[in-house]
C-alpha positions as CSV (number, residue, x, y, z in Angstrom):
1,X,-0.8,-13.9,-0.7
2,X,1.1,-10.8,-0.2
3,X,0.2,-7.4,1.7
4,X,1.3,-4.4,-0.6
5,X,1.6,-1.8,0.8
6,X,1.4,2.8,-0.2
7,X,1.2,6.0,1.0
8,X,-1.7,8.7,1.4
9,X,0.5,10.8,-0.2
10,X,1.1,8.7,-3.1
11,X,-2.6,8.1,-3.6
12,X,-3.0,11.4,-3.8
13,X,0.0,12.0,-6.5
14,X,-1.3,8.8,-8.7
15,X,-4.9,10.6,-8.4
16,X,-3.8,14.2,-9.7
17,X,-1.2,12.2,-12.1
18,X,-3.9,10.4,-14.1
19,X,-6.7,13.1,-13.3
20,X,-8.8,11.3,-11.2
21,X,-10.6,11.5,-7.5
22,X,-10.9,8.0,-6.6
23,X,-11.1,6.9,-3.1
24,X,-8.8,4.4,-2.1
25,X,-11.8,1.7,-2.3
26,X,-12.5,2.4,-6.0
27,X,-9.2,1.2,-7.1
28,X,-8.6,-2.2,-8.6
29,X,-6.1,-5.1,-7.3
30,X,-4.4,-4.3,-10.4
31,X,-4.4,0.0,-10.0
32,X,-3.3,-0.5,-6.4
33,X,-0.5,-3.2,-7.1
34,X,0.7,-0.7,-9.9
35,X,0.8,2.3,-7.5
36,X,3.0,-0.3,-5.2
37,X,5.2,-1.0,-7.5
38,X,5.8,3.0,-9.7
39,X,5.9,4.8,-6.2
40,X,6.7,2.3,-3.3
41,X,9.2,0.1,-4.8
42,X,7.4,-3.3,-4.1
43,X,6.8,-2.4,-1.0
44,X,5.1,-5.3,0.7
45,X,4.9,-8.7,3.3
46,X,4.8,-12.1,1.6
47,X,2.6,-13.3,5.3
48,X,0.6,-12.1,8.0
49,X,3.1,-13.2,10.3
50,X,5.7,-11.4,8.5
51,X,3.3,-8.0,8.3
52,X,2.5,-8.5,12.4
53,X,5.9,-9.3,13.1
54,X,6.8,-6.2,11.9
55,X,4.3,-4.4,13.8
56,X,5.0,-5.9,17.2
57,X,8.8,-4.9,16.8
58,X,7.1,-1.5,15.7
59,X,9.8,-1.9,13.1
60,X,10.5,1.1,10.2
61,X,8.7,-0.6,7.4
62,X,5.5,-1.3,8.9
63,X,2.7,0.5,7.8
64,X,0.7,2.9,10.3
65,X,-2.6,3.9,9.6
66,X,-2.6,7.6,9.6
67,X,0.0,7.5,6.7
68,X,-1.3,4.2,4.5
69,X,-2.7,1.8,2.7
70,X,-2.5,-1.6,2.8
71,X,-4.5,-4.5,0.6
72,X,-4.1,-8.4,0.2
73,X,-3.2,-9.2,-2.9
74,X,-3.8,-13.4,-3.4
């Protein structure tokens, strides 16, 4: 399992990019692990623990709502 992890913003770029108005629901595993890896690098957790960890220490690279995505990938 991993949590992957993108922006709002990049959403919206990958959207306009391949001329589209998807919400984030409508994309597939596959769409929204490419967006991960073209725009965010990979960004993800390989655990919950390691994705709550984060959050607790309200560390840099966690996620916050207002400004992303996340999704389980299995």
């Amino acid at each position: 399992m991993r949590i992957l992890v993108i922006s709002v913003e990049t959403f919206d770029k990958w959207n306009e990019k391949n001329r589209k108005n998807l919400v984030i629901d409508e994309l597939t595993d596959e769409q929204f692990e490419n967006i991960n890896e073209q725009y965010e690098y990979g960004w993800s957790f390989d655990s919950l623990e390691e994705y709550v960890s984060a959050f607790n220490r309200d560390d840099n690279s966690c996620p916050v709502p207002s400004s992303h995505y996340i999704r389980v990938i299995s």
